[in-house]
Structure formats: C-alpha cells, structure tokens
N, C-alpha and C positions, 0 to 999 in steps of 0.2 A: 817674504813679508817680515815685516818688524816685530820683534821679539817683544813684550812686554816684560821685564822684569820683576817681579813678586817681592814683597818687601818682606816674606820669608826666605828669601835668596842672599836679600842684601844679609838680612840678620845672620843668616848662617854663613856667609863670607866673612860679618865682623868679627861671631865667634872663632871660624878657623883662624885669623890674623891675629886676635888676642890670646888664643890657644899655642900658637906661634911661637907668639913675644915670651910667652909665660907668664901672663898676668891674669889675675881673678877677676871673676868682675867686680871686685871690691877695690879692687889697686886699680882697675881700667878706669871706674869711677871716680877715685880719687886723680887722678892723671890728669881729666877730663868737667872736674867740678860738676859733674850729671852723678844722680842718683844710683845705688846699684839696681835699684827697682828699674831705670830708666833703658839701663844699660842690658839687664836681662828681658824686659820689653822686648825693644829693637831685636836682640838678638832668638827671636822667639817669634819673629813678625806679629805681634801685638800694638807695635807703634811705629808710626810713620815721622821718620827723625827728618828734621829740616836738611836742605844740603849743608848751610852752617855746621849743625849738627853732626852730620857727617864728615866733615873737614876737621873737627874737631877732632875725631875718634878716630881718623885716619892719621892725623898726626902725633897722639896721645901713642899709635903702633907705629908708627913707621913708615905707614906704605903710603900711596898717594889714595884721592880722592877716587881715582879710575881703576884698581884695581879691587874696590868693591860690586863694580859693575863689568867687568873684564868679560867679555862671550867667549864660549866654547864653541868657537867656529869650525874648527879644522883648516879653516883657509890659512893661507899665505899670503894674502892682499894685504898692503900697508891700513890702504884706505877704505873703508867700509862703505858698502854701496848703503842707499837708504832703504832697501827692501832688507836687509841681511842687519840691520845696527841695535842691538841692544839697549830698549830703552827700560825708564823707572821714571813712572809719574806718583808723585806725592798725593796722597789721600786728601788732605787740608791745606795745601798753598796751592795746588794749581798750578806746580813747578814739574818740568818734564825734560830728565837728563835722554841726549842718547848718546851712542860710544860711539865716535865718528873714527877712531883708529883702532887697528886689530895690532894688539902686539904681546 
C-alpha cells in the first residue's frame, strides 16, 4: 500500500539537511528569502510548504527536491511499484508528490 507522507516527516528531513549544512534557521531563511517563523513552521510540521517552496529549501541546502521525500524501504528495486511509493499530498494546493524511484 502507498505510504502517506506526513508533513512532519518532510519537516524533520529539512531540519536533518539544514542541520547537515550547518545553518540556523536564521541563515536558512536568509538563503531562502522565507521567514525564520516559516522555516521553523515547516520544520515542526505546522506548515504545509508548496513544492515551490520546497525546491527552494532544497536548493538553499544542497540536496535535491527527492531526498526530502526518499522511503525507507529496505528494497533494492530501482523502480518503485505503486503499492510501495512514498507519497506527500499538500494540505492547501491539492498537489500530491509520489517517489517513483528508490535510490
């Protein structure tokens, strides 16, 4: 079955990636032109950031857009069946990512 994502997942992924970099969320925010309020939101699941949004703050660290949503699958399948795929549906756009590759 498909995984739902929690937008306290993502938060706590952007925190571990910012945590990474070594940036506050004060410098993540400034990196990023979003608020530190905005930034400790997200990272708190309190707010449901657009994928914009997240593309933003994936590139303000480093990493790509899919390694906030990356599954803990344990497989070795390139390609992710659709019963096994990691998705994250946004609260307010009606936008719904899922991870079609496990890497």
């Amino acid at each position: 079955m498909t995984t739902l994502l929690r937008s306290e997942e993502v938060g706590r992924r952007v925190r571990l990636h910012r945590l990474a970099a070594r940036l506050s969320v004060r410098g993540l925010a400034a990196a990023t032109d979003f608020s530190p309020s905005f930034i400790s939101q997200v990272e708190h699941g309190q707010a449901s950031p657009s994928i914009g949004s997240l593309q933003k703050l994936a590139e303000a660290l480093g990493v790509t857009l899919g390694q906030f949503f990356e599954a803990d699958t344990g497989s070795s399948r390139l390609v992710m069946k659709k019963k096994d795929r990691v998705r994250l549906e946004s609260a307010w756009s009606q936008a719904r990512l899922e991870a079609l590759l496990n890497h």
